[in-house]
C-alpha positions as CSV (number, residue, x, y, z in Angstrom):
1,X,7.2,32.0,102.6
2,X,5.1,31.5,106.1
3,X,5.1,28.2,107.7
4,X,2.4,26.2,109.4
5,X,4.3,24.7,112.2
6,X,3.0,21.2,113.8
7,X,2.8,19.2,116.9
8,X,4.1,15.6,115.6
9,X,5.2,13.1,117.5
10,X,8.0,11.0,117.2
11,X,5.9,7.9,116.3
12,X,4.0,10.1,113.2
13,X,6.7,11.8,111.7
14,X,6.1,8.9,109.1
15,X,2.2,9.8,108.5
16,X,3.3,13.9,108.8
17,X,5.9,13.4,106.3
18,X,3.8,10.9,103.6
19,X,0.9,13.8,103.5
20,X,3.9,16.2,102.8
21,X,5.0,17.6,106.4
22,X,8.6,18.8,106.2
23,X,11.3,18.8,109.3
24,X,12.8,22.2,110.2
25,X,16.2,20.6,111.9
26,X,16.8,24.6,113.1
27,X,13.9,24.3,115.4
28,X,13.1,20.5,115.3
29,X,9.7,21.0,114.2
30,X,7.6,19.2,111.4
31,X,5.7,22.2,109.1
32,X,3.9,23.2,106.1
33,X,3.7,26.0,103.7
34,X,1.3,28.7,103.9
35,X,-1.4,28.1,101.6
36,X,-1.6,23.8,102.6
37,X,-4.7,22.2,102.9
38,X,-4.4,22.1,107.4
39,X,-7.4,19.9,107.5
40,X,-5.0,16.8,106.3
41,X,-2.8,18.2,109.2
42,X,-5.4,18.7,111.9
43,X,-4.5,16.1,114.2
44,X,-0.7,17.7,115.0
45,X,-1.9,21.8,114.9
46,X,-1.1,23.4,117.8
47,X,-4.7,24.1,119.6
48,X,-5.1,27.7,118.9
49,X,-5.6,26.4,115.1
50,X,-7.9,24.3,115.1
51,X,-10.6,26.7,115.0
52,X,-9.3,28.4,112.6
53,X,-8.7,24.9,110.2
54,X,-12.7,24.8,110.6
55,X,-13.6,28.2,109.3
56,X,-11.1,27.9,106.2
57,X,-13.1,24.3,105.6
58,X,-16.1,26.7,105.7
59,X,-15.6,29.0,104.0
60,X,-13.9,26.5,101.4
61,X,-17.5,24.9,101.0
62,X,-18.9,28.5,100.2
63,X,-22.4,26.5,100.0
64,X,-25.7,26.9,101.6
65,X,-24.8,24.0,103.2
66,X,-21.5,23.1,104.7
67,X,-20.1,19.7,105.3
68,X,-20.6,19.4,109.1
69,X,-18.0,16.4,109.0
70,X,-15.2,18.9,107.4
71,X,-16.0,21.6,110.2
72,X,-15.6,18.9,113.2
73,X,-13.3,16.7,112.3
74,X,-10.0,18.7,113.4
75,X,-11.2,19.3,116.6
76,X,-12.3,15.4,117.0
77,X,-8.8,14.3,115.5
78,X,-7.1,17.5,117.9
79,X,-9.0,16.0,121.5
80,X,-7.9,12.4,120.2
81,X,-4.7,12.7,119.5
């Protein structure tokens, strides 16, 4: 199975882990499956997934109209962090 891997800091490994992050201790990174919801993850994704966390919320809605709030929020949480 793929793996999402994440940018967590030492002081979130608790937050990463409660919303179901696992630790690779081969690599020492925190991940997730393929196939996890990465907008509950957005704030450790490595930069060149952020965009991509925003289409799948998108696309997710499948609406006329999109949640703009779903779209932007990884890339608010992503410059924040």
């Amino acid at each position: 199975m793929s793996r999402q891997y994440l940018d967590v800091p030492y002081r979130s490994k608790d937050a990463a882990k409660a919303l179901g992050a696992r630790f690779d201790g081969a690599v020492k990174r925190w991940y997730v499956e393929a196939g996890a919801d990465l907008i509950a993850f957005s704030a450790w994704l490595p930069a060149g997934t952020i965009l991509a966390a925003a289409v799948g919320c998108i696309k997710k809605q499948r609406a006329e109209w999109w949640d703009p709030e779903c779209v932007f929020q990884p890339i608010v949480d992503a410059v924040s962090a």
